[in-house]
N, C-alpha and C positions, 0 to 999 in steps of 0.2 A: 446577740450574745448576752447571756447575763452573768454577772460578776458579781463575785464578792472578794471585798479588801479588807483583812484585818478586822471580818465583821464578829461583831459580839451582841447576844440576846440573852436579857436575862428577863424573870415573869417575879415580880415581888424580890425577895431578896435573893434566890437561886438566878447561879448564874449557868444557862440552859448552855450555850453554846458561844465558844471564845479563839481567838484569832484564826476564823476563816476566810482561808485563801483556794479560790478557784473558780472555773469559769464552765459556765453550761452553753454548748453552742447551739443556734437554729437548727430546727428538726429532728433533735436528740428527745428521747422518750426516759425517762426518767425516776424509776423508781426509788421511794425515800423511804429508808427503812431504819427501824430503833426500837429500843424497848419502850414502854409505856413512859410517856414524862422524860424524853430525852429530847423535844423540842421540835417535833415533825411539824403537828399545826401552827405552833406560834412562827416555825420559818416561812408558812404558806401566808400566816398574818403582816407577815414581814414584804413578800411580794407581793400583796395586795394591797398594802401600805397603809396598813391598817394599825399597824404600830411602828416604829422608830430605831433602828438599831441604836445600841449600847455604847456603839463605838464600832468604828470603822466607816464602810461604806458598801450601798447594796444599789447595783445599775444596772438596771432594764434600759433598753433602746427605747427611745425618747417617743416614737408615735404605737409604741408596743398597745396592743389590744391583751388585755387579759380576763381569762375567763373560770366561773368557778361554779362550785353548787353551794346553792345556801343550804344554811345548817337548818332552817325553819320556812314552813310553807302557810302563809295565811290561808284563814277559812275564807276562800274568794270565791263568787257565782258566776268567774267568768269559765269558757269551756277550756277543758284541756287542751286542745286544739291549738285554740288563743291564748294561752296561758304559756305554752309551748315558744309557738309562733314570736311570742313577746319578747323570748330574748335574743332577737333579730329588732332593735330596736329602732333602725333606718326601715327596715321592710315592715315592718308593724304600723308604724308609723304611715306609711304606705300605703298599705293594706286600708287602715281607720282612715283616710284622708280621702281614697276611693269610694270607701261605702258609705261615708258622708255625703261626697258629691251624689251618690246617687241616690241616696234618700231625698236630700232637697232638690235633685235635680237640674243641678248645672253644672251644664256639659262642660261649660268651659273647664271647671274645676275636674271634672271627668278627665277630660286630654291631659289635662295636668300632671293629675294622678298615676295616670296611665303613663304619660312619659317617663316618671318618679319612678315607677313602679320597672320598669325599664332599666334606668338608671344602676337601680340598688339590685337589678338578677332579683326582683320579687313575685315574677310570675309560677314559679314553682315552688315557692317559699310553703305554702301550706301542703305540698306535697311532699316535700322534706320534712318537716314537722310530722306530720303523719308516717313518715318513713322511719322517724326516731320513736314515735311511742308505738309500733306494733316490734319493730325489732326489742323495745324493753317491754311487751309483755302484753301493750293494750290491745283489745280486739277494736275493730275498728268502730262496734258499735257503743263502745264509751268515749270515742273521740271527740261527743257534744257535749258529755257531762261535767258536771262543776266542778271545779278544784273542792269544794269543801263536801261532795257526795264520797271522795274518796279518803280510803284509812290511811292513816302516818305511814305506813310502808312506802303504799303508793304513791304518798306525795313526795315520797323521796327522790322514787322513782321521777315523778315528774319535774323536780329539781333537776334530776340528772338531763334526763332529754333535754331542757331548756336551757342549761350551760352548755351543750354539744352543737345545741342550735346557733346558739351566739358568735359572731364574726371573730376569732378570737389569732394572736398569733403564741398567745401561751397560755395553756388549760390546766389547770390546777384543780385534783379529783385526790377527794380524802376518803379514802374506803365506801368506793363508787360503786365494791360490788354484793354490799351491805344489803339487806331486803330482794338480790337478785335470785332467782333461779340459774340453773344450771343455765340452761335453754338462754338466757340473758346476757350471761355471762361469757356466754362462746359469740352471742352478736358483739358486743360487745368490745371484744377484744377483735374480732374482727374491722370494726367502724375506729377504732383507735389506730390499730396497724397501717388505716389509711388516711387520719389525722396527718395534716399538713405543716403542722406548728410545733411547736417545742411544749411537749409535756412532762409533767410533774404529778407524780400516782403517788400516794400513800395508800399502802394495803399489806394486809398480814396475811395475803394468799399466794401462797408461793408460785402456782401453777399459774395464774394469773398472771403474777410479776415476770416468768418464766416466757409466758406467750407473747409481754405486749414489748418490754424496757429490753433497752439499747446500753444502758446505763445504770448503774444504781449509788445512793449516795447515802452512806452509813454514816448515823449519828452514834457516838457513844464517850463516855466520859466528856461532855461539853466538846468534844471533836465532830469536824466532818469531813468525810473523806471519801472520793470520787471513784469508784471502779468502774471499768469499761466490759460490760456483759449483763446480762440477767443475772437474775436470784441466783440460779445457781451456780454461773460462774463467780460473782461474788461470793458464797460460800468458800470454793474454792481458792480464789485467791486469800479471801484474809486468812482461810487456814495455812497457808504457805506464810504470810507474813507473822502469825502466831506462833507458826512453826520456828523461823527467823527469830521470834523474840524469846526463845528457849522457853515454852511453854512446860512446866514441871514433866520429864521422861513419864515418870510410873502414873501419871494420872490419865495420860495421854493413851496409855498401855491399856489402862482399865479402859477406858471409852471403846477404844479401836476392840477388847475383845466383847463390851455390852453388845456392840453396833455390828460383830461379825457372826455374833448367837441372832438379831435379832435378823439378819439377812438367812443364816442360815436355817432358820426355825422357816420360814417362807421357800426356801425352793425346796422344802421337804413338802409343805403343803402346794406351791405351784405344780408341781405334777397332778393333782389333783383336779383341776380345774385350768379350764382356758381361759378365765377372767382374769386370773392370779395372774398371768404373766404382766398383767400393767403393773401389778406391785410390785414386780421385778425391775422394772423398766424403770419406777421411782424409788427403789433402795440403790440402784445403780448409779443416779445422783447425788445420793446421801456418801458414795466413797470417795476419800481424802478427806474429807471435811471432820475428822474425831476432832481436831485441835480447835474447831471452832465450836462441837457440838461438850467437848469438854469446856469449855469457858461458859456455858448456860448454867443461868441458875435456877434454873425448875429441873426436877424429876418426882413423878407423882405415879399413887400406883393403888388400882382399888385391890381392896381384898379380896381373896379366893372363896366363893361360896361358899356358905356352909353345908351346904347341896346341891347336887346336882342332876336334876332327873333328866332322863334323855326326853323324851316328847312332853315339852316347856307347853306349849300353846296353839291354839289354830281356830281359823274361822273357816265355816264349814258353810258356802251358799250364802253368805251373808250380804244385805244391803247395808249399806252404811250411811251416815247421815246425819241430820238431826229432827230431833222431835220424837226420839223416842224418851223409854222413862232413865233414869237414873242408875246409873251398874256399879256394880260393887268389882273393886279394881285388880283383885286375886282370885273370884271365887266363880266360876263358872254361870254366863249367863245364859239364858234363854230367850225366844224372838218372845218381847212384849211391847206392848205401843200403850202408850197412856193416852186418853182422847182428854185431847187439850183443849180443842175446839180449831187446833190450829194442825194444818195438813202436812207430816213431815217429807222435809227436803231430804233425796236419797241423791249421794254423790259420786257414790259408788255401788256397781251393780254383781250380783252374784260372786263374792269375791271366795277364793279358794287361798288361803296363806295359810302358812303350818312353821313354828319354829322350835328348831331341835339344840341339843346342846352342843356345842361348835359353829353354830351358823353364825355366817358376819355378812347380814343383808344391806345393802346401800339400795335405798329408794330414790328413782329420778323420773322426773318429769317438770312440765311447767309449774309456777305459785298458780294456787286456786285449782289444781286440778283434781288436789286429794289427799297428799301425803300424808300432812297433818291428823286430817278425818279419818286416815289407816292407823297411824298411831295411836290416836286418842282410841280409839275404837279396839285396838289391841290393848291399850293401858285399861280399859273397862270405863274411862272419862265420859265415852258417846255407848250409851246402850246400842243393840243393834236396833235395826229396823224390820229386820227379817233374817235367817238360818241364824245359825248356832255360834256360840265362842266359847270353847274347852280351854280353862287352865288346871296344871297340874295342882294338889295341895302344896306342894314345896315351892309353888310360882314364889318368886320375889323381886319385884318390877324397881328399877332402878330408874325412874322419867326423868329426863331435859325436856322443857319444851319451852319454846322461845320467851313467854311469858313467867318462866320461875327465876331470873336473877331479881325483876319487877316482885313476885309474890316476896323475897324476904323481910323481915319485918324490920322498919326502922326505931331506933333509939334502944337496939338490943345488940349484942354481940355476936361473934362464932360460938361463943361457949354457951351463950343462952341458947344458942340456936340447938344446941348438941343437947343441953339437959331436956330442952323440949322434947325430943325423941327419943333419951335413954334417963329418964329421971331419977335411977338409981345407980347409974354409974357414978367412979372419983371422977373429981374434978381434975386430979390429975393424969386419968387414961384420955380425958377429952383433950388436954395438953399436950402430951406427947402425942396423938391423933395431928391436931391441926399445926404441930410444929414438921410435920410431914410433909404436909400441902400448904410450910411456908406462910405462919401466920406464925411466928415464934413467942416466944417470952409474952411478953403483955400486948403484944396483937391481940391475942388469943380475947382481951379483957375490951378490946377495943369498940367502941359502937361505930358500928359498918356504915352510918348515913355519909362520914369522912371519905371512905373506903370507892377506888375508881372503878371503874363500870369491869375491869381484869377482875379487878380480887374480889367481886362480886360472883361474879361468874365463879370464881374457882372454891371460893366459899359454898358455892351452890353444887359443885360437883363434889368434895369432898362432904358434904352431907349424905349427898347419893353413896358416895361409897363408905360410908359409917353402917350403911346399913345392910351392907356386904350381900349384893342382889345379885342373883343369877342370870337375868337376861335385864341390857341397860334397852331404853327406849329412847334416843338421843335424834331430840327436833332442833335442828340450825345451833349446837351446842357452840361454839366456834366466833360468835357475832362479836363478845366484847373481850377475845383472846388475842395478846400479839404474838407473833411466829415464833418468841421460844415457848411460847406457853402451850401453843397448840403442836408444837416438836415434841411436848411431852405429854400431850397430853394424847398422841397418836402411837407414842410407844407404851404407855401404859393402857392403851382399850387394846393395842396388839398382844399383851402380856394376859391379858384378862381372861380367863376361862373360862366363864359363862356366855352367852348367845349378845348379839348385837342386833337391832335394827339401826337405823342412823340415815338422817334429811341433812344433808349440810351442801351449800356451794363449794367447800374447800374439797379442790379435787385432791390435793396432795395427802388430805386426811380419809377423804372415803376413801379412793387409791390405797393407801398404804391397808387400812383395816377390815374392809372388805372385800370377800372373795366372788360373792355372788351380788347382781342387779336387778332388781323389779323397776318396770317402768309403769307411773300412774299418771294416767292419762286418759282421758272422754270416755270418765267411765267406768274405765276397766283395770284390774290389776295381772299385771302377767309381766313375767321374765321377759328379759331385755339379755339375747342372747349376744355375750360381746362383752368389753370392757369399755374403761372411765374414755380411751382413746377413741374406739369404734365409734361409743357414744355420739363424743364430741365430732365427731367425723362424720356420721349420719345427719348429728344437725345440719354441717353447712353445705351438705349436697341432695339434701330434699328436695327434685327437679318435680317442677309440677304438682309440689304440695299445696297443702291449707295454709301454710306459713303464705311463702311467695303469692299465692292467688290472693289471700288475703290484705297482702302489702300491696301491691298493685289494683286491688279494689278499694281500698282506703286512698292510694294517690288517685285514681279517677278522680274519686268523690271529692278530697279536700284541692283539687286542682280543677274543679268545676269553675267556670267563665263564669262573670256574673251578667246581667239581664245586660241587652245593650239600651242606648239611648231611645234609639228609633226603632218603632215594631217591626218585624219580620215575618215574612212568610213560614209557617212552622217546618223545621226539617224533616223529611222522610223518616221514616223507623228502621233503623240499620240494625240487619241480623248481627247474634251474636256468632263473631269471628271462631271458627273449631282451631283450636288451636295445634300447628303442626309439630309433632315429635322431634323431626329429623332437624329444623330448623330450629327448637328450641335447644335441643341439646347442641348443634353447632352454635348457638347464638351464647349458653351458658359455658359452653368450654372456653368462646373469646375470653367472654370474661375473666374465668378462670386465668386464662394466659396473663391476661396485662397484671391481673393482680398479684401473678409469680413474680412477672418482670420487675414490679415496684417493688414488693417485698426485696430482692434482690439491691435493689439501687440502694437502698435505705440501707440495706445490710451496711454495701459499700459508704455511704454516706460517713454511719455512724463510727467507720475504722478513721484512726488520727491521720494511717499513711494518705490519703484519700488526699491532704490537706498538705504534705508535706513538699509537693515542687509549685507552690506558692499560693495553691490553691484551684491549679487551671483543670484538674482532674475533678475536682469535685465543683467544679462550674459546669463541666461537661457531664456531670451529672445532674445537675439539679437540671441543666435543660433538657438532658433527656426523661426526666423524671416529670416536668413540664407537661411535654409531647404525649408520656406513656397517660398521663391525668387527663389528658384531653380525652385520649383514643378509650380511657375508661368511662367516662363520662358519655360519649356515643354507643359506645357497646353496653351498657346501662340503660340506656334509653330504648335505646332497638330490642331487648331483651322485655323490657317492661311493654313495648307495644306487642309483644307476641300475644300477653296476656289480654289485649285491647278487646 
């Protein structure tokens, strides 16, 4: 159990958070949520013990293991693999003690190792490791490459796998699903549902929050304070307690009618479409909650075109790629190829997309597979490769893309930023502009380098809508937004009358803004018939996919013996096993079952009554919860030798 008594944290002379009292028990999952600079990270600093409370007192159980992602990945030439492996620092250890021995070759040291290795459950250790970087994304044939071949995302990535890897009994994950694809983010929440320990999530993604936590623990005004539920029943409840603290009648009134226009405006278009019905399914948890959605302080809103042609843009047979020439980003381009000397890379083959006025595309598939390369390619950034790309004259491309809060320019302002693009506007229509989007009074005068990685981002969005665009092209927009920014920032692309495309992990914001799916992937672009649910639903029952074959091809490989001491007679060549149908589908439904069964137990876990006849219920559960950990772990294994 971890406690806090009368704890107080402050950072410089702000006092962050002040007499907290409460207790987080074993195997509670734990969502921590607040607006930007309410104290999420420095509380994580605080259980990492990396700084000090103010006063009070903060106690973790005395032999607690705890576990985290660093915030920085050294340019390191060891392999990912081992880089992974390493935060198992007993079995690591292990692991280099053994292939020592056998380089110098002594045996003794050999048995040793081997016993070690025994000791610490380090015989599958690199099969696990490898179990963790294909489920976040890596093919198995970068599993030998270097920590420093791979880009900052990745190595994010690879932080993450290697604090999941770590023996840990409390995991602390600060916007873990940062750099993730969709595709990551459903393993993900998967591998944490069956996390053993008591976690601690900081994230601004609701659907997330919704999937993984048991609990969620709100910071606000230097307070913190415990609800027992996900996101959205936390929603709910402090709406009830805002409601309790006579929250102004008429303002409450206005919310509850913005928030019933903006459900009603959607089941006019859900009949329209079978996708629409998931946005249904996520306005339906947006009700009760006006008394909390009235207490935000963002509401943002681009402006109405000032045209609007119906057939916006389309790529017609197109390859996409790079190493073509340079395109102009409104004007209709043509297939031309500049000979560079150098042979361009095509990512995508033959693509057919067409965008009209009304449309709200959400693009999904894995990172690396294209989305990006669709967008820029639709913005005119990537020439094509080959066929056509038709925009209308009145195109007016409004672009996010993950690299522009990075392009704004430091030691200038919002208002520099605004003359840059309208040099003959007043200075006071750019003022009343950006006191819109909440940069009031002398903000507006402020140089942005001060300015946190939020109001960067929203700086960045509110230029996009200065310039009043018809169809937005919006890559991972979402990354340095917290949940009331991106609350609003999902009702105003909903309000928005021009065309959408949109890449983001946040299911609750492509959910709510989009009606239609394209999926990109190996290749190809094409409709993904179904919604954000189907989706996610398709991912984790892909029986005898490329995913699975592929995870079990990576555990062979990183779970390969190594040479013995003594030569051997060489083994026979054993055919590759055909793999039975009938038996894998009964071997993947066990599965399925035990892992009902523990989601189950955890439910009951996480209720207080579970605790209240002194504890012997929730003793008979963790042993059966034991039992059920076993019986998943052999049906795990029997499943993976299917694929042998």
């Amino acid at each position: 159990m971890i406690s806090f008594r009368n704890f107080a944290l402050r950072r410089g002379e702000r006092l962050l958070l002040s007499d907290v009292d409460l207790a987080l028990h074993a195997g509670w999952r734990v969502g921590v949520v607040g607006r930007n600079g309410t104290g999420k990270s420095s509380l994580f600093a605080a259980l990492m013990r990396e700084i000090e409370p103010d006063k009070g007192d903060l106690d973790l159980p005395g032999k607690a293991r705890v576990a985290s992602v660093a915030q920085e990945t050294p340019s390191l030439p060891d392999p990912a693999l081992d880089f992974v492996l390493s935060g198992d620092a007993e079995v690591h250890a292990a692991v280099q003690a053994e292939a020592n021995a056998f380089a110098a070759e002594d045996w003794e040291a050999v048995a040793e190792a081997h016993q070690r290795l025994e000791e610490v459950n380090g015989y599958d250790a690199s099969a696990r490791a490898g179990r963790l970087l294909h489920g976040l994304g890596f093919p198995a044939e970068t599993h030998p490459k270097a920590v420093s071949d791979f880009s900052g995302g990745w190595r994010v990535r690879l932080n993450v796998a290697r604090a999941l890897m770590t023996p840990s009994d409390l995991l602390l994950l600060d916007e873990p699903t940062n750099h993730l694809d969709l595709d990551a983010v459903v393993w993900m929440e998967e591998w944490l549902r069956r996390y053993p320990g008591t976690l601690l999530v900081i994230s601004h993604d609701r659907e997330f929050l919704d999937n993984v936590t048991t609990h969620t623990l709100h910071l606000h005004d230097g307070k913190a304070k415990l609800y027992t539920g996900n996101y959205t029943q936390f929603e709910r409840q402090r709406a009830e307690h805002l409601r309790q603290q006579n929250i102004a009648f008429e303002k409450e009134q206005a919310e509850r009618a913005h928030l019933q226009k903006f459900i009603d405006r959607f089941k006019a278009k859900a009949s329209k479409a079978k996708q629409a019905q998931s946005r249904m399914k996520r306005l339906e948890k947006l009700a009760g909650t006006e008394a909390v959605r009235a207490e935000r302080e963002f509401r943002i809103e681009f402006p109405a075109p000032a045209r609007m042609p119906f057939a916006l843009m389309r790529l017609n047979d197109a390859d996409c790629g790079y190493g073509g020439s340079a395109a102009d980003g409104t004007a209709s381009v043509g297939a031309t190829r500049v000979a560079t000397g150098v042979a361009p890379t095509t990512i995508l083959h033959n693509v057919g997309f067409g965008l009209e006025a009304g449309d709200r595309i959400g693009l999904l598939g894995p990172n690396g597979a294209g989305k990006s390369t669709l967008v820029k390619s639709l913005v005119g950034e990537l020439s094509l490769l080959s066929g056509e790309r038709y925009a209308h004259p009145d195109l007016r491309i409004g672009y996010f893309a993950q690299h522009t809060v990075e392009s704004l320019v430091e030691g200038t302002s919002p208002i520099d930023h605004l003359r840059e693009l309208s040099p003959d506007s007043p200075t006071q229509a750019f003022r009343d502009f950006l006191g819109k989007w909440y940069f009031p009074g002398d903000r507006a005068f402020e140089v942005i380098d001060g300015f946190s990685g939020g109001e960067k981002a929203r700086l960045a969005l509110a230029l996009i809508a200065w310039r009043q665009p018809n169809v937005l092209l919006l890559d991972e927009p979402t990354n340095h937004l917290d949940l009331d920014m991106r609350e609003a920032l999902a009702e105003a692309l909903s309000d928005f009358d021009g065309a959408i495309v949109m890449v983001s992990h946040d299911r609750h914001l492509i959910g709510l803004v989009c009606d239609k799916f394209v999926r990109v992937a190996d290749g190809v672009v094409e409709p993904f018939d179904g919604d954000l649910d189907e989706y996610a639903a398709w991912l984790r029952s892909r029986s005898g996919s490329e995913q699975k074959k592929g995870e079990a091809k990576a555990q062979a490989k990183a779970a390969a013996a190594p040479p013995a001491p003594a030569p051997a007679p060489a083994a026979p060549t054993v055919p590759t096993k055909k793999i039975n149908p009938h038996k894998l589908a009964k071997a993947e439904a066990r599965v399925a079952e035990i892992e009902a069964k523990l989601a189950d137990i955890e439910t009951a876990l996480a209720d207080p009554a579970a605790y209240a006849d002194g504890g012997k219920r929730a003793n008979d559960l963790g042993r059966e919860q034991q039992t059920l950990r076993a019986q998943l772990e052999s049906a795990e294994a029997e499943l993976l030798a299917l694929y042998g």
